[in-house]
N, C-alpha and C positions, 0 to 999 in steps of 0.2 A: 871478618874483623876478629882480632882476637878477644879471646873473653877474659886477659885478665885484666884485676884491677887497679888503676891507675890513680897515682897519687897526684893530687892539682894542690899547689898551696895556694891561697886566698889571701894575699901580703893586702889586705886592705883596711882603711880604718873602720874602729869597730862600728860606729853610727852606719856605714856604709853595710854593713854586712848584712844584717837582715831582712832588704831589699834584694841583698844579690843573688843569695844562698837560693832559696825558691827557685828564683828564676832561672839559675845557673843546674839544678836539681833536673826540671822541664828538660831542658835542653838537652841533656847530658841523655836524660834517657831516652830523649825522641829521638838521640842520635844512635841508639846504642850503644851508650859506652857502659862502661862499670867502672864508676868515678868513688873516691872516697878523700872527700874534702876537707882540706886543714888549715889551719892556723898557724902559730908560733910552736903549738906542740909538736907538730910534723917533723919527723927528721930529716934534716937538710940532702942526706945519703938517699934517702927511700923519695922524693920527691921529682915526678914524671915532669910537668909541666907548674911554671909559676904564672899568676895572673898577680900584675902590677898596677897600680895608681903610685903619680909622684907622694900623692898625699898620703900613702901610707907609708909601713916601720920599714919595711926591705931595702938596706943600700949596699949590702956587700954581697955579691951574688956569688963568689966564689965557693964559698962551702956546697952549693949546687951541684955537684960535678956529675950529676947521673939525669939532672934536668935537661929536655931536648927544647925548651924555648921557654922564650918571656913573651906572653901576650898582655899587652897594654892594653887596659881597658879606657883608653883617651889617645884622641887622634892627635895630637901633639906629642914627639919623643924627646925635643930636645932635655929636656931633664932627666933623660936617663941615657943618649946617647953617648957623652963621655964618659960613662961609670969605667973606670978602667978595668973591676972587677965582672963585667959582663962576657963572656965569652958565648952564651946561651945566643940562637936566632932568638931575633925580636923583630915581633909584628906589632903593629900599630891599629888601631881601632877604627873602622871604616863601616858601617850598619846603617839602614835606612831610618831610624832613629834619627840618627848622626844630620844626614842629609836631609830628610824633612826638616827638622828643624833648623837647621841654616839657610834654608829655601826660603820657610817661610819670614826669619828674622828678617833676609835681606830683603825677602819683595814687599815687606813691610814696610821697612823703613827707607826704602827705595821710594815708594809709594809718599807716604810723609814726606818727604824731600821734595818731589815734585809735585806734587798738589798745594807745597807749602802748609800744611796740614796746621803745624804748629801758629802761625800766624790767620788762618780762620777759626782759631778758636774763640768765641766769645762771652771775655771774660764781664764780672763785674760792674768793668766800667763802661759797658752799655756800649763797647766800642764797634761800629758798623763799618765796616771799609770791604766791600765783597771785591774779588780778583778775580778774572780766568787766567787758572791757567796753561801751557800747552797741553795737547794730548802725547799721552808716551811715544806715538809715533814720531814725535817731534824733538825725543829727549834723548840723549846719547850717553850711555850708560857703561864705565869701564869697571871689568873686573881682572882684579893683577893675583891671576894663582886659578886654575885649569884644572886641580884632580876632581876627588868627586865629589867633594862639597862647591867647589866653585863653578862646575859645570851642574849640576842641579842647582845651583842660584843663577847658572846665567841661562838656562834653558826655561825655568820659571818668568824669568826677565822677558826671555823674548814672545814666549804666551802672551804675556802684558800688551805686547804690542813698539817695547823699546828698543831703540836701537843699540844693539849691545857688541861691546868691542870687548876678547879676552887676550892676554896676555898672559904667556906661562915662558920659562927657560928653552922648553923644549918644544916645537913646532905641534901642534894639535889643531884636529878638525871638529868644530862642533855647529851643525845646521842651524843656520840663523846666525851664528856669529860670527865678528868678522876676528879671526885669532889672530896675533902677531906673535912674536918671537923675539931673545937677546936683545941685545942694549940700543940698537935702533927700532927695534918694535917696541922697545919702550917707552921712549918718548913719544913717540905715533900715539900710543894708546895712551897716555898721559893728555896728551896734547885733545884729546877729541872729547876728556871726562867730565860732561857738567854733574856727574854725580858716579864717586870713583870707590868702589869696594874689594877691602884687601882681603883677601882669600886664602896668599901663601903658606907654607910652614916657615919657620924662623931655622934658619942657616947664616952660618956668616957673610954668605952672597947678601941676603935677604934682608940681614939686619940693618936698622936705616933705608931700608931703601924710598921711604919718603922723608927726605930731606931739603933742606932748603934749595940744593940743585932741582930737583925731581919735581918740587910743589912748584917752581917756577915755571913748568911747563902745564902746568893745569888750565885752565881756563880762568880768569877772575869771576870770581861769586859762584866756583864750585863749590861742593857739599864733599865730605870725607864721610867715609862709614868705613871701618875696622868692627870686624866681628873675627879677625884672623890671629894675632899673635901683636900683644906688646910691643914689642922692641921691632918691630918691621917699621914705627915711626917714630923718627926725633923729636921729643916733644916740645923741645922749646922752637925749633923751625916750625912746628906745626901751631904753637901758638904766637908767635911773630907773623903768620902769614891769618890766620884771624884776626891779631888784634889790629892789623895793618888793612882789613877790609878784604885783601885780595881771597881769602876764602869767605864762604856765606856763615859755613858752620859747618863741626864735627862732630857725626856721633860713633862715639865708644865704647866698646865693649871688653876692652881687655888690653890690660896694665902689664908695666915693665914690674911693677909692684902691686899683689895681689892680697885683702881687699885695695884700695887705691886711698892712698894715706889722708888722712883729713881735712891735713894742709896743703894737699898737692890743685894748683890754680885750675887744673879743671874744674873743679866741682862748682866753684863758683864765676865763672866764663861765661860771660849770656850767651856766647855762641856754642858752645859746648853742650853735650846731654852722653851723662852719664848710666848703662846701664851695667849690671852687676854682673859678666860675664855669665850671663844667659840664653847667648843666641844658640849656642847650641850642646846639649848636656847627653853623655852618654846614658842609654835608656838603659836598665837591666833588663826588658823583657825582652828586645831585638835583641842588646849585643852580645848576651849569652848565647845567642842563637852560634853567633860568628864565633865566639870562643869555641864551642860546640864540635863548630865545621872544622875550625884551624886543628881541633888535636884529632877528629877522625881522619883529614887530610895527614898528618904526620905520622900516626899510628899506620896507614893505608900506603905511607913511603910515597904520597904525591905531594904537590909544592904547598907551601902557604899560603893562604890570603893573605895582603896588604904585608909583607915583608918590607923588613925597611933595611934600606941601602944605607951602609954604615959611611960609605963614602960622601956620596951625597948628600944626608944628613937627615933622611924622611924616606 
């Protein structure tokens, strides 16, 4: 490894920064690098590698011209995928952080859904109405989106005991599940979801892709859970298919519009439960591991982690 020292800029907002720095500090030296960390005073000429969040100041990447990549500290790129000033490789954020935490949101609320959770609760009014009901063996569980957040939600899933059907663009095998593929696996796997978890990234294949055609292949009185990307569902087909009965309930975790507007009918939807896009939040202690890896991988002249295909859009 060479020994010299490498300039990372930190385009991130400043509340953010004091958690990162540390972590990002660890890392850098368990890996051996010799890192020298900046901000907005770094010069754009002397900067090795940039670490990005949409949320921060950075949108013109051009003055970069001696930076060898943009690592994303969020596994979502569409907001920075069309920057036309990008020319830098950009990797996307992929850490076991990442993936526990979406493991556990979904088998959660996977869980809730099929135990009916929400409706044994008893409230106030002394209301007693006990149910059985199925065992997960008995409950058939679709996830639409296969990388590695949706395959540790659905390998968690099948632990459980559910029966779990994935669904991704591209033909995948994963034990326990039954995978399908393209626009005829996807009504198959629509078709079979009494309780259906979106997983994808947002592409313009992807966007909508639950819509009033799509929800009409679901089963009546399925359950929706998005813990994946906003805009992968229409939200007025998706509340025309609640207020209509034919879904039971959705719950969400992430808006076309981020916090999610005060007056937007979710919030107040009895079928509806709104969480504050929390299912799954980049850690600094894991994902600095990965930043870490991705610049001794670069430095080292071997590939990247989690590279994102500019074509395909993730």
């Amino acid at each position: 490894m060479s020994g010299r020292v490498l300039n990372v800029l930190a385009a991130l907002p400043e509340a953010d920064w004091q958690s990162w720095r540390p972590a990002l500090e660890r890392a850098f030296a368990a890996a051996g690098l010799k890192v020298r960390l900046g901000g907005r005073e770094m010069a754009p000429g002397a900067v090795d590698y940039i670490l990005y969040t949409p949320t921060g100041w950075l949108a013109d990447f051009s003055p970069y011209t001696r930076a060898r990549a943009v690592l994303s500290l969020w596994a979502g790129v569409e907001r920075i995928i069309g920057n036309k000033s990008l020319t830098q490789k950009l990797t996307r954020m992929v850490d076991p952080g990442l993936r526990e935490g979406m493991r556990e949101w979904v088998a959660g609320h996977v869980l809730r859904a099929h135990l009916g959770m929400d409706r044994d609760i008893c409230r106030t009014d002394a209301r007693w109405a006990p149910h059985v009901p199925p065992l997960a063996r008995d409950r058939q569980v679709t996830l639409l989106g296969l990388g590695a957040l949706g395959t540790a939600a659905a390998e968690a899933l099948v632990a459980l005991g559910f029966q779990v059907t994935g669904w991704s663009r591209r033909p995948k095998e994963i034990a326990g599940v039954t995978c399908l593929a393209g626009a005829d696996g996807l009504a198959q796997a629509l078709a079979r979801a009494e309780i259906l978890v979106l997983l994808l990234p947002l592409t313009p294949e992807t966007e909508n892709i639950l819509n009033a055609d799509t929800l009409a292949h679901l089963p009546p009185g399925a359950v929706v859970l998005n813990p994946g990307r906003g805009a992968l569902i229409d939200d007025a087909a998706l509340l025309a298919a609640l207020d209509s009965g034919r879904l039971a309930h959705a719950t969400l975790d992430v808006f076309r519009e981020e916090p999610l507007p005060a007056t937007h009918p979710f919030w107040a939807h009895p079928r509806v439960t709104v969480t504050p896009h929390i299912a799954s939040a980049t850690r600094p202690e894991t994902a600095a591991e990965v930043v870490a890896e991705n610049i001794r991988r670069a430095e080292a002249g071997e590939a990247l982690l989690y590279l994102v295909d500019r074509a395909a859009g993730y």
